[in-house]
C-alpha positions as CSV (number, residue, x, y, z in Angstrom):
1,X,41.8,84.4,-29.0
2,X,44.8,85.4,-27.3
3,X,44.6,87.2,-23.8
4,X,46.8,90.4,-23.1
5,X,45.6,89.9,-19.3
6,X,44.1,86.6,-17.9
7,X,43.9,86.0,-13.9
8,X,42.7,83.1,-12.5
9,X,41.6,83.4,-8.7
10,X,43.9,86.7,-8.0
11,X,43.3,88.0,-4.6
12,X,45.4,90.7,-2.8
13,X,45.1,91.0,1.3
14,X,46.1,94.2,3.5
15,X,45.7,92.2,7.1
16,X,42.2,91.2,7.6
17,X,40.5,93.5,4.6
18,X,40.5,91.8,0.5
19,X,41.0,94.7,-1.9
20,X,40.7,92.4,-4.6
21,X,39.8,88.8,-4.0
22,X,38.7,85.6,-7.0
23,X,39.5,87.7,-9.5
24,X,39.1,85.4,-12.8
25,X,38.7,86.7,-16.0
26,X,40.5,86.8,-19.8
27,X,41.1,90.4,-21.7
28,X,41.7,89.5,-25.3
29,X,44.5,91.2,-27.1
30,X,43.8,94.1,-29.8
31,X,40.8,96.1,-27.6
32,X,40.0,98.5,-25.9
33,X,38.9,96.7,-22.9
34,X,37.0,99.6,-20.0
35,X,37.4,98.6,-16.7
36,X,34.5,100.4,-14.2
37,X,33.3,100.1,-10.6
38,X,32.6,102.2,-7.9
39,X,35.6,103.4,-5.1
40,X,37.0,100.7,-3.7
41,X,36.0,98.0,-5.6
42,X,39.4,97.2,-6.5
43,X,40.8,98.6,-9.7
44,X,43.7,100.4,-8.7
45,X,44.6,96.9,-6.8
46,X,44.4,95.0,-9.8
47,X,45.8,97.4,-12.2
48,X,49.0,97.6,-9.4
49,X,49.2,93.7,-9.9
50,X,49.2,93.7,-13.4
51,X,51.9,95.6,-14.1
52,X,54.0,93.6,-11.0
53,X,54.0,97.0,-8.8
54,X,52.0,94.2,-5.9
55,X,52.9,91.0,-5.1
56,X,49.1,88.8,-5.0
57,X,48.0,87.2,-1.8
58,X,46.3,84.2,-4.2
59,X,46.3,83.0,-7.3
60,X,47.8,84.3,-10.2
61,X,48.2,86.8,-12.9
62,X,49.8,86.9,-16.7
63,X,50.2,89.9,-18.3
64,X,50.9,89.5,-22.6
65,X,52.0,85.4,-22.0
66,X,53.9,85.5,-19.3
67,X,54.2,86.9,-14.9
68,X,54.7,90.7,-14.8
69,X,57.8,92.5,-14.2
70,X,60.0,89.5,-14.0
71,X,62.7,90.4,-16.5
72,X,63.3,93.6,-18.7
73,X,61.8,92.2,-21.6
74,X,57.9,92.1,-19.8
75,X,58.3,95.5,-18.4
76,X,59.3,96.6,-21.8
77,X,55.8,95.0,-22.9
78,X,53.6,97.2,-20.8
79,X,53.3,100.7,-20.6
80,X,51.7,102.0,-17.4
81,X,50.3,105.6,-16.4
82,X,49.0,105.7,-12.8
83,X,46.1,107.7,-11.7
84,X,48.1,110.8,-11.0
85,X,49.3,110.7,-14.6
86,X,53.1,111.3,-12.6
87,X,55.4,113.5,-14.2
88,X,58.5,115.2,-12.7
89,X,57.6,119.0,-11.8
90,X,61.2,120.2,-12.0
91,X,61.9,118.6,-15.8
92,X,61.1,120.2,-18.9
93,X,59.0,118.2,-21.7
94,X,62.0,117.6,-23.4
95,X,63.6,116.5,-20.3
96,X,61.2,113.7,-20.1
97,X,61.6,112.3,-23.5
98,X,64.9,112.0,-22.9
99,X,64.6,110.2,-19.7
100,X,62.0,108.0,-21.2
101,X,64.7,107.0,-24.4
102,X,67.0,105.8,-21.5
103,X,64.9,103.8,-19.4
104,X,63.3,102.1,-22.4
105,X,65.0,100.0,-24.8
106,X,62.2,100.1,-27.6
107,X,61.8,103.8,-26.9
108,X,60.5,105.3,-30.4
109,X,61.6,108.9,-30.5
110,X,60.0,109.8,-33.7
111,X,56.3,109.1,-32.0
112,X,57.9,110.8,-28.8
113,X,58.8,113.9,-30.6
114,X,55.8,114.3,-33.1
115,X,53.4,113.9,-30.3
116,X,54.8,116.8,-28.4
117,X,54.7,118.6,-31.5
118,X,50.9,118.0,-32.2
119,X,50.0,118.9,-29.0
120,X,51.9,122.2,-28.8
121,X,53.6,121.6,-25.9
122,X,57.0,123.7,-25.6
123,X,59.9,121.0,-25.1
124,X,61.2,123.3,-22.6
125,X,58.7,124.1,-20.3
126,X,58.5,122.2,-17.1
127,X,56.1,120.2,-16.4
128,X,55.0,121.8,-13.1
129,X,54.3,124.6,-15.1
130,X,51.6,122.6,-17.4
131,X,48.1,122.3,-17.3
132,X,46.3,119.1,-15.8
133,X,45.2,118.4,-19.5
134,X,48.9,118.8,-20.8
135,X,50.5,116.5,-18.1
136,X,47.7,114.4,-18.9
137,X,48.9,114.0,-22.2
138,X,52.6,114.2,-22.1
139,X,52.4,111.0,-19.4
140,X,50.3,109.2,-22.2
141,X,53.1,110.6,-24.6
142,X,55.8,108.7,-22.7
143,X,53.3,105.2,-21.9
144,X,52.7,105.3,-26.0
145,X,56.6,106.5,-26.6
146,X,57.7,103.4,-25.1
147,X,56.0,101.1,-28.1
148,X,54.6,98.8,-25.5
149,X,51.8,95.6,-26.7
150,X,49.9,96.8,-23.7
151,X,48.7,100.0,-22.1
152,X,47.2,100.4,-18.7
153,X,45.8,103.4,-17.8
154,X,44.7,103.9,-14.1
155,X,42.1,106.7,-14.2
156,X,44.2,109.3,-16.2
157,X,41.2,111.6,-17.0
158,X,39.6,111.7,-13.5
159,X,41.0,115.3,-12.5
160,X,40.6,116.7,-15.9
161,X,37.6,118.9,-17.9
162,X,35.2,117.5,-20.7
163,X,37.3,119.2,-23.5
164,X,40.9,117.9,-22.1
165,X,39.3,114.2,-21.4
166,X,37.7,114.1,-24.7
167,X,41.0,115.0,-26.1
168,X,43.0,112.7,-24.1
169,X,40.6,110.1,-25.4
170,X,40.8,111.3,-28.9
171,X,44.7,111.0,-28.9
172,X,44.4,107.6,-27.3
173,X,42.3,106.3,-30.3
174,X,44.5,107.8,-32.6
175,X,47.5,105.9,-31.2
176,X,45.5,102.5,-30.5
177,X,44.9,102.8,-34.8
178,X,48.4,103.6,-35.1
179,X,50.1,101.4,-33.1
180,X,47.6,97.9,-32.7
181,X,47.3,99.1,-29.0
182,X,45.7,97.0,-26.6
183,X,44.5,99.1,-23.9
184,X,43.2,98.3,-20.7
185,X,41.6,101.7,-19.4
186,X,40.2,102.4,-15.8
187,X,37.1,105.3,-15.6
188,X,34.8,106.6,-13.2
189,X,33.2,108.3,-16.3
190,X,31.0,105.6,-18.5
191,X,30.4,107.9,-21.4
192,X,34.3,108.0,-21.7
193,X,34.0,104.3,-21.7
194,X,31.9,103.9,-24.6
195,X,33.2,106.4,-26.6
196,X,36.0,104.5,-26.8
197,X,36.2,101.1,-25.2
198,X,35.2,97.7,-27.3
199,X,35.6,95.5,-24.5
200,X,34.2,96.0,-20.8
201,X,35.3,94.8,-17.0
202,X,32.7,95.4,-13.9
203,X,34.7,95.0,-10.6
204,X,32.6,95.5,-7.5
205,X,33.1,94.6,-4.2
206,X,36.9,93.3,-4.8
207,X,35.8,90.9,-7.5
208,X,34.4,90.9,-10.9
209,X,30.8,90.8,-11.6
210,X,30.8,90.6,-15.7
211,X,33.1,90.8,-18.4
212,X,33.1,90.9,-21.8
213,X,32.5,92.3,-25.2
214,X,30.7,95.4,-25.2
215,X,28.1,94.8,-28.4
216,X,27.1,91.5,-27.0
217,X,26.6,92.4,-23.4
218,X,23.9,94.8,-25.0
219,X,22.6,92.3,-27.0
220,X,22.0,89.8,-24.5
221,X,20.8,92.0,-21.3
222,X,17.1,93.3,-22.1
223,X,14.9,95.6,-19.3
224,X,11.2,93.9,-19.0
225,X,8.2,95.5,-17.9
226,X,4.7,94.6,-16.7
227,X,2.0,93.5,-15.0
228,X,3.6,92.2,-11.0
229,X,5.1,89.1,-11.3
230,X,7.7,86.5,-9.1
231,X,11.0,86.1,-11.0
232,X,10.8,81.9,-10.5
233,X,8.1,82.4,-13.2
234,X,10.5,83.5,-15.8
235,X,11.8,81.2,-18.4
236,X,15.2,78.8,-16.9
237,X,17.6,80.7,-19.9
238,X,16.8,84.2,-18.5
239,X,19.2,85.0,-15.8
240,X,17.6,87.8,-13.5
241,X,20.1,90.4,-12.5
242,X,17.7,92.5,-10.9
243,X,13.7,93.2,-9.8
244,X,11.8,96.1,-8.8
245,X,8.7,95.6,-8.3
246,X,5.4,97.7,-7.3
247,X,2.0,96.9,-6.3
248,X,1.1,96.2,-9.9
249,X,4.4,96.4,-12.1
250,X,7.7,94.2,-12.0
251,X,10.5,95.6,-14.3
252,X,13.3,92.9,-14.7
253,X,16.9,93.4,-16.1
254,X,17.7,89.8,-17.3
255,X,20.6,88.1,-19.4
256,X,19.7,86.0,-22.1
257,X,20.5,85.3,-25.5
258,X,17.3,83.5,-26.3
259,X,14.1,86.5,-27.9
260,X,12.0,87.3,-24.9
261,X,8.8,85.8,-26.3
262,X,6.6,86.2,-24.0
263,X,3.8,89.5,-25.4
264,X,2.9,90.6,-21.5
265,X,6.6,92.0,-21.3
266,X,7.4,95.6,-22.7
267,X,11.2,95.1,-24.1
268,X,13.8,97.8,-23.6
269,X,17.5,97.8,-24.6
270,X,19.9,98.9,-21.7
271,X,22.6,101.3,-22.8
272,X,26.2,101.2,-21.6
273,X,25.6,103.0,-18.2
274,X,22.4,101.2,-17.2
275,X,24.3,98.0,-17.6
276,X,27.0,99.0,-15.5
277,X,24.9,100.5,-12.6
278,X,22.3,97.7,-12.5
279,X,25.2,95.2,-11.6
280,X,27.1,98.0,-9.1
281,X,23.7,98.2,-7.8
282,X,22.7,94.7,-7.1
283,X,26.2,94.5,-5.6
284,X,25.3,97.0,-3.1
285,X,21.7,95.9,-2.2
286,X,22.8,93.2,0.0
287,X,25.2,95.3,2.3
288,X,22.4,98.2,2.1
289,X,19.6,95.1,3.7
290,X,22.0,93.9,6.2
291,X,22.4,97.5,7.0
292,X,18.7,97.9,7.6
293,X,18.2,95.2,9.6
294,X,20.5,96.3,12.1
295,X,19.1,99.8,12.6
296,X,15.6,97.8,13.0
């Protein structure tokens, strides 16, 4: 399968600090690919790289076959809407559509125009003078305007309420059908995520800690419970990705694509947001025991 994105060891240095560092994975084209982690971890950095806005400190990064932003023709490939959803406070909606049809060469008016219209937004009212949701969407307008074979969209429904995220989101689905989208799609907001994402990124601590498709990530990461036991006792095909444990109970989250077997373990499937936060979590356990071993 093709990849719309594919880095291999990308790392990105401010002085001493790594705000992204061995980043190595492969985004197929045609999904919906959510990419989630906690502040810092990096998104915004590699999101910046992707769409040539940063130069990397190591390794490299190819965005629909080739480097970003090297010639007209791969920025006209990519459409990008930052976390501020930036629009121009002193242009009108129509304003903007025009400005978009000449900065972009495969600019498609008819989308553009139809859009606005479905939205009810008045082509002359500025866009200072729009709500969050609406500048939400006329930013998306322009990033889907532009016919590009990949959208990157950093956090554009952080600021917003339930009702203008979930139609942000439903628009954005809409188009993806439309248009044979691939979409790469940052969130703070799981449930946003798997409402609409087939494809799934978890970046913590500057690099990435799993990737891949959504359905089989769920398929192959199981919660155990039962009776106290050490995790070198579990079979050599179940990767543990974490243990709590009490006096008399162990629960396990393990990987595996082999049945669990065993008839001491009660066998529960994680959902989209327990996946995610049992990796952000382990990630943090190790900073939060150094941590404690200074205060003692």
């Amino acid at each position: 399968m093709t990849a719309v994105l594919r880095t291999n060891g990308l790392g990105k240095r401010y002085r001493r600090r790594w705000a992204l560092s061995d980043c190595t994975l492969s985004i197929p084209e045609g999904r919906v690919t959510g990419l989630v982690g906690p502040n810092g971890a990096g998104k915004t950095t590699l999101l910046n790289l992707a769409v040539g806005m940063l130069k990397p400190t190591a390794g490299t990064v190819e965005v629909c076959g080739g480097p970003p932003a090297v010639a007209a023709a791969a920025l006209a490939r990519v459409g990008f809407v930052a976390q501020e959803t930036p629009t121009y406070a002193g242009l009108t909606v129509a304003e903007h559509l025009r400005l978009g049809a000449r900065l972009n060469p495969g600019w498609d008016d008819v989308v553009a125009t139809s859009r606005i219209a479905r939205l009810g937004l008045d082509p002359k009212q500025k866009a200072g003078r729009l709500s969050g949701g609406q500048r939400a969407q006329l930013a998306l307008t322009l990033g889907l305007a532009k016919r590009p074979e990949l959208l990157i969209l950093d956090e554009p429904v952080s600021s917003l309420d339930p009702l203008a995220r979930r139609e942000f989101l439903q628009v954005l689905m809409e188009a993806v059908g439309e248009q044979e989208l691939s979409v790469v799609l940052s969130s703070h907001v799981v449930s946003d995520l798997e409402r609409v994402c087939d494809h799934l990124v978890v970046l913590v601590d500057s690099g990435v800690r799993v990737e891949g498709d959504v359905e089989t990530l769920l398929d192959t990461h199981h919660r155990l419970t039962g009776l106290r036991r050490d995790s070198r006792s579990l079979p050599a095909d179940q990767t543990v990705v974490s243990d709590r444990h009490t006096d008399r109970q162990s629960t396990f989250v393990v990987r595996t694509e082999s049945p669990i077997l065993d008839p001491a373990w009660s066998v529960s499937r994680l959902g989209l947001e327990d996946l995610v936060l049992t990796y952000m979590e382990q990630a943090a356990a190790p900073e939060a025991a150094q941590a404690l071993e200074v205060v003692r």
